[in-house]
C-alpha positions as CSV (number, residue, x, y, z in Angstrom):
1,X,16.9,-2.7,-28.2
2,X,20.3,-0.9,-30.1
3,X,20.7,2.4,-29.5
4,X,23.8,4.5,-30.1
5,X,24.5,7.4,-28.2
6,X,27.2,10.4,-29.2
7,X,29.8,8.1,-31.2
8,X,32.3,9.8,-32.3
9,X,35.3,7.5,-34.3
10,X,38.5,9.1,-35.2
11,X,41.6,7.8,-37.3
12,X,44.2,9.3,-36.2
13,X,43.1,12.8,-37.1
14,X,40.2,12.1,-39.5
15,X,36.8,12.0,-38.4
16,X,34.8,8.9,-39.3
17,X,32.2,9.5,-36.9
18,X,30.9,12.6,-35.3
19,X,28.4,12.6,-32.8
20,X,26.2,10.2,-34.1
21,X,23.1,9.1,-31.8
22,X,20.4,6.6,-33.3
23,X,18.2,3.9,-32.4
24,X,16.9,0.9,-33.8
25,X,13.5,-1.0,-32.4
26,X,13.5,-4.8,-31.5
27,X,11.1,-6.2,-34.8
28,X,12.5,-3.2,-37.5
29,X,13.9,-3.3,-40.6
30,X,15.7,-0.1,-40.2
31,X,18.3,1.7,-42.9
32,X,21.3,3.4,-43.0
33,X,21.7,5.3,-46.0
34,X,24.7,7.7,-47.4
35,X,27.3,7.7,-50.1
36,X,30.3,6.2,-50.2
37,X,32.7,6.5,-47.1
38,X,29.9,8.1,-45.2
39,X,30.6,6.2,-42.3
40,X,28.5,3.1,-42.6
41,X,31.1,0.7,-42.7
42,X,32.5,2.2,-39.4
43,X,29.3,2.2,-37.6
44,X,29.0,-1.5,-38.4
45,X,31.9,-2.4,-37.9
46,X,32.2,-0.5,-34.5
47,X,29.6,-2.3,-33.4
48,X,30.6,-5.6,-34.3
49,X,33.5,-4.6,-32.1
50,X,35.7,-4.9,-35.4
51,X,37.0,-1.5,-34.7
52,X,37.9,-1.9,-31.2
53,X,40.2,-4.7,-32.3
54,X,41.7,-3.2,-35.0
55,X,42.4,-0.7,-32.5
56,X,44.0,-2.7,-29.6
57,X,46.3,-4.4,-32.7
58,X,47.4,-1.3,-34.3
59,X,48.3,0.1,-30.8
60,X,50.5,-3.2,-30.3
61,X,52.7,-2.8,-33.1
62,X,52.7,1.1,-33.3
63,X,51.0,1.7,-36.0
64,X,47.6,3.7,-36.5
65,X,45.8,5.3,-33.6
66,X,42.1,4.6,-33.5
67,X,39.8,6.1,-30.9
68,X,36.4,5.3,-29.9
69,X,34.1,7.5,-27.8
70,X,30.4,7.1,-26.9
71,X,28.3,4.5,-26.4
72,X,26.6,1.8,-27.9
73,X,24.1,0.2,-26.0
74,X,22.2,-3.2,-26.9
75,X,19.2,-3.9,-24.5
76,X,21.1,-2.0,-21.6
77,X,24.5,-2.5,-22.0
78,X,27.3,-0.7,-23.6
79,X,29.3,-2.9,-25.5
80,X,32.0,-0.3,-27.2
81,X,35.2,-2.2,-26.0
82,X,34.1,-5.5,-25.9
83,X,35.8,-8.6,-28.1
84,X,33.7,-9.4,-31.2
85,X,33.0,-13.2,-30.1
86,X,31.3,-11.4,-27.3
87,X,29.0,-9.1,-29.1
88,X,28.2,-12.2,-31.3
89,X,27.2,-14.0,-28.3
90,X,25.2,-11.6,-26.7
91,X,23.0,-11.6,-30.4
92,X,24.6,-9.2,-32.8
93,X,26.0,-10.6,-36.3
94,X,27.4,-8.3,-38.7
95,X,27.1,-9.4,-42.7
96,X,30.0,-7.6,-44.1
97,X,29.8,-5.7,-47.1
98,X,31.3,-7.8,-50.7
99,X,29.7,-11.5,-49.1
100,X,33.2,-12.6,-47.9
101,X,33.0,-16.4,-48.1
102,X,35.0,-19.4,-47.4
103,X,36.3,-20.2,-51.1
104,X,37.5,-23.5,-50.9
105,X,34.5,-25.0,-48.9
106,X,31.1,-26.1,-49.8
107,X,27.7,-24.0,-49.0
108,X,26.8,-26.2,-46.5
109,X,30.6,-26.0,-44.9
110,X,30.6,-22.5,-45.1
111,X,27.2,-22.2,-43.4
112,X,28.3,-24.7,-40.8
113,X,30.6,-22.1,-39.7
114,X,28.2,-19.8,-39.0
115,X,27.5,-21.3,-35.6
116,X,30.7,-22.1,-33.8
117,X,29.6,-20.6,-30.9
118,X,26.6,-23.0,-31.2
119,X,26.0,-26.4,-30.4
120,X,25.0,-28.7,-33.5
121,X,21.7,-28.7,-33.1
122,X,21.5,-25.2,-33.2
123,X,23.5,-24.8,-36.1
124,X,20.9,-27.7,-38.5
125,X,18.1,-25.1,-37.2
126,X,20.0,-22.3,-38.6
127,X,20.9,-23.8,-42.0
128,X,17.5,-25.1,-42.3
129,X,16.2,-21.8,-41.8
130,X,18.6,-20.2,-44.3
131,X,17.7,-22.8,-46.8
132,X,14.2,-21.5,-46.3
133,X,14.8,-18.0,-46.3
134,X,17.3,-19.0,-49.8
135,X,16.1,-22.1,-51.1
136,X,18.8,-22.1,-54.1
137,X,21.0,-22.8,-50.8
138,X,19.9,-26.2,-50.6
139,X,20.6,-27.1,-54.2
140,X,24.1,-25.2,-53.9
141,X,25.1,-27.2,-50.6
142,X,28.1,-29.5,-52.2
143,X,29.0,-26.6,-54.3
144,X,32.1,-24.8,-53.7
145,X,31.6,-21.4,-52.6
146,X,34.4,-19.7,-54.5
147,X,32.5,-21.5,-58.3
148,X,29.1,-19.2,-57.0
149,X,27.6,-16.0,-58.5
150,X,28.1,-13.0,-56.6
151,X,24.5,-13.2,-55.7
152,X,24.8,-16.4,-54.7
153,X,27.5,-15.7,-52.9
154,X,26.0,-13.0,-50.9
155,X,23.0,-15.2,-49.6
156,X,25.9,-17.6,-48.6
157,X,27.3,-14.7,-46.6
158,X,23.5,-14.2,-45.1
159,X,23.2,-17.5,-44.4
160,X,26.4,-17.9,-42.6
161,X,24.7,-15.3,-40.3
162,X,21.8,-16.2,-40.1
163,X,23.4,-19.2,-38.7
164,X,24.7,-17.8,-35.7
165,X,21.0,-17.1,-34.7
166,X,21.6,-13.2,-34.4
167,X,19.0,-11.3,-32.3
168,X,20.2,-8.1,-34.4
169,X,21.6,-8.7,-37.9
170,X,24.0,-5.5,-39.6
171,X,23.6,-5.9,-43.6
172,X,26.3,-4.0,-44.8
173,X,25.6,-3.4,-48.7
174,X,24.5,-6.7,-48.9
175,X,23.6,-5.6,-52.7
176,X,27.0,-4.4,-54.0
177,X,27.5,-5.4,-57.3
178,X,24.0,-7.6,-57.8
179,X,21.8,-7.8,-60.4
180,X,18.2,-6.2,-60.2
181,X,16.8,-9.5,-60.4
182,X,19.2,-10.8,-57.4
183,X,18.8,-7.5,-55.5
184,X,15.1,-8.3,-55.9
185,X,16.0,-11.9,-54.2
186,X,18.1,-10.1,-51.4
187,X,15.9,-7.3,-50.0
188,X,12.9,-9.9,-49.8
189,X,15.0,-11.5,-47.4
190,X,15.0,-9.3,-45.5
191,X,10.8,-9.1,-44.9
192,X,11.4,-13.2,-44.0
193,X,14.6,-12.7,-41.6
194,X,12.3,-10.5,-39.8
195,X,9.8,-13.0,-39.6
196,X,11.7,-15.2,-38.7
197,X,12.3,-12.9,-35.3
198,X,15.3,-11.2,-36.4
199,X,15.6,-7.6,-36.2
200,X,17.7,-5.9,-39.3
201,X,19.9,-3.0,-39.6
202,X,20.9,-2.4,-43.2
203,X,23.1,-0.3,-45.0
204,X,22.9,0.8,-48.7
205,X,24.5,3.8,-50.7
206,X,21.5,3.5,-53.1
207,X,18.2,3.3,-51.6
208,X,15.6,2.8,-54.0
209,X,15.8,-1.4,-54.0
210,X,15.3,-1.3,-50.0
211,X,13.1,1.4,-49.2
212,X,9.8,-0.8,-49.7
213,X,10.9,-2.5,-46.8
214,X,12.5,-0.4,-44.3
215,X,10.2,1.4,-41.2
216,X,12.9,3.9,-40.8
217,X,15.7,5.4,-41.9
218,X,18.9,7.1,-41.4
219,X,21.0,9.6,-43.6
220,X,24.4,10.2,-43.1
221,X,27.1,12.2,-44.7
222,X,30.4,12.5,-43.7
223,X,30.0,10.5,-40.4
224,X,27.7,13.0,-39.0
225,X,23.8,12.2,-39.1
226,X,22.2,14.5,-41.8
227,X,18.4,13.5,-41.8
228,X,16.0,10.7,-40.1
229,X,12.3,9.9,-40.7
230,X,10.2,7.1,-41.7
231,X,9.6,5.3,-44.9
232,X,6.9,8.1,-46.4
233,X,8.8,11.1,-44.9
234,X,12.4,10.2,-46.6
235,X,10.2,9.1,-49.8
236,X,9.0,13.0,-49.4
237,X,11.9,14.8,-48.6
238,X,12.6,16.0,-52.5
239,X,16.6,16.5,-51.4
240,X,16.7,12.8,-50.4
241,X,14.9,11.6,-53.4
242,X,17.6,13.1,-55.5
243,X,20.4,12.0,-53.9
244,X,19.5,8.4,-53.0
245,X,17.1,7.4,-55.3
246,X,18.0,8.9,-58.3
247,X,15.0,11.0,-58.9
């Protein structure tokens, strides 16, 4: 289904990415794990053809030169280079890291959002389905989103997604900052949204919360892919367990 293939992501000199290949199966809940600027924001947003465009801008007006090489390929086709509205279209919908919401509009509004690609009975069939998946949603709706707890505020973030009716869903941190109790809330989500037929791709720096419901798992460290393995063979490796799970 996603599969990247020798990405390599450079800032002007710096490396962000080196080489990375992985692969993630339609029907996984799949992790990327590593510490902070590992590279997981980059993937993501590479993917989300975030990158690309801040590329194309910055080479406009002269400023920093970013350079993408590789492949990213989603059911077949390499979409490196291609404009995010496209990439949404075609299924993938990143959930960017800190649950960036619209602050002056309501739940519902924000959520509404979510599918402008969509017609509108596609989008009451995605916020239904996020007020499932989050019932506190539903109470929240005429609520302002900028007056909501940050955990709130993240499932608003989900939601919007999940609105867009993604085939592939990138979590990025989607438990920054959260509560046990909320982080609880979160990563059970993420069992439904795959039920819901929704493959998920998450990222964490600390993997203890997600781990019960990953199938794989990715390590990397300093852009560069460091270790891979299931559930039971990351929750094994003794060097992993000490640095991303705090044992």
């Amino acid at each position: 289904m996603f599969e990247v293939k020798n990405l390599m992501v450079f800032y002007e000199n710096a490396l962000a990415i080196n080489d990375l290949s992985l692969e993630v199966k339609e029907g996984e809940i799949v992790g990327l794990f590593g510490s902070n600027s590992a590279g997981k924001s980059t993937l993501f947003n590479t993917t989300a053809g975030l990158t690309h465009h801040m590329a194309v801008r910055e080479a406009r007006r002269g400023g920093q030169r970013i350079t993408i090489y590789g492949e990213i390929q989603f059911n077949g086709e390499n979409i490196v280079g291609r404009k995010p509205n496209y990439i949404v279209k075609k299924g993938i919908v990143l959930c960017r890291e800190r649950h960036p919401v619209f602050r002056d509009l309501t739940t519902r509004q924000n959520l509404e959002l979510g599918g402008f690609l969509l017609d509108q009975k596609k989008i009451k069939e995605g916020i239904e389905l996020a007020y499932e998946i989050f019932p506190n949603l539903k109470e929240l709706k005429d609520r302002k989103a900028g007056l909501l707890s940050g955990g709130e505020q993240e499932m608003v973030s989900i939601g919007i997604a999940l609105v867009a009716q993604p085939k592939l869903m990138l979590l990025d941190e989607p438990l920054l900052g959260l509560s046990p109790l909320l982080q609880q809330k979160v990563v059970q989500a993420l069992q439904d949204i795959r039920e819901s037929g929704v493959t998920v791709f998450v990222s964490e720096q600390y993997a203890r919360p997600v781990m019960p419901f990953v199938d794989r798992g990715y390590i990397i460290e300093n852009g560069t892919l460091v270790f891979s393995g299931t559930k039971n063979e990351l929750m094994e490796n003794p060097e992993v367990m000490s640095a991303y799970f705090g044992t």
